[in-house]
C-alpha angles and dihedrals in degrees: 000000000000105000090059084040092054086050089052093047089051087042083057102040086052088052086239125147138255120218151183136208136187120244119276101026105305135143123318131201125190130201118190117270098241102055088051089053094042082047091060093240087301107142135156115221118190126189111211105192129180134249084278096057095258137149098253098154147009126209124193143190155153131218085243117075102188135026129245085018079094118037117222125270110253094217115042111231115257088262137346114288096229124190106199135181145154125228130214125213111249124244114268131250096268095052088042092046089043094045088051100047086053097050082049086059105049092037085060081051096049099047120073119242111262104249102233113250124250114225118249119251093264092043085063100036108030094116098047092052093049097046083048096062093037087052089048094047096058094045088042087056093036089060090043093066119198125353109231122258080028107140104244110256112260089255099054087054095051090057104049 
């Protein structure tokens, strides 16, 4: 009403701060007036609780960062445009290690063992083909005898 928006207009002009605190005596949490009132009433509560189930910690905050960079909104909205949620603690190293270790494993169940690869003709006998035409080169050139224009060896000239 306008009574509780006037308080928080004078909470805002006076630079003060706005909280908000879980039932029996749990945590709180504050934002400054002002940034609740440049953010048009619009917050985000979230309710960290432990392993137990249990309220550990509040976070708070409104759309706007930084007061006078929005100016106020002249008429309040109807109610506050709260985003709420509750968040859960996340499973240690040692589950998450354990649960891993188990989707490995069913992953390596699941998956059908890679058929190991035959190697290709040439892959086998690369080294054969190759000594083969090596091999007929030189007895090819050999049966062919001296290629004319060709200087005589050192030895042939010796003899003649």
């Amino acid at each position: 009403d306008e009574a509780e928006l006037a308080q928080l207009r004078a909470l805002a002009a006076a630079d003060g701060w706005y909280g908000v605190r879980v039932a029996g005596g749990g945590p709180a949490a504050a934002v400054r007036a002002c940034a609740l009132l440049a953010s048009g009433w619009s917050d985000r509560l979230a309710l960290h609780v432990d392993a137990a189930g249990a309220p550990a910690a509040l976070s708070y905050s409104t759309a706007a960062h930084a007061c006078g960079l929005f100016p106020a909104p002249a008429a309040a909205p109807a109610h506050f445009q709260t985003k709420a949620e509750v968040r859960l603690p996340r499973l240690g190293g040692r589950a998450r290690s354990q649960l891993q270790r188990e989707r490995e494993r069913e992953r390596r169940e699941e998956a059908p063992a890679e058929a190991v690869r035959e190697p290709g003709f040439f892959q086998k006998y690369w080294l054969y083909i190759a000594g083969g035409l090596l091999v007929m080169n030189v007895l090819l050139g050999l049966a062919a005898g001296p290629v004319e224009g060709a200087a005589p060896a050192a030895g042939a000239a010796a003899r003649a």
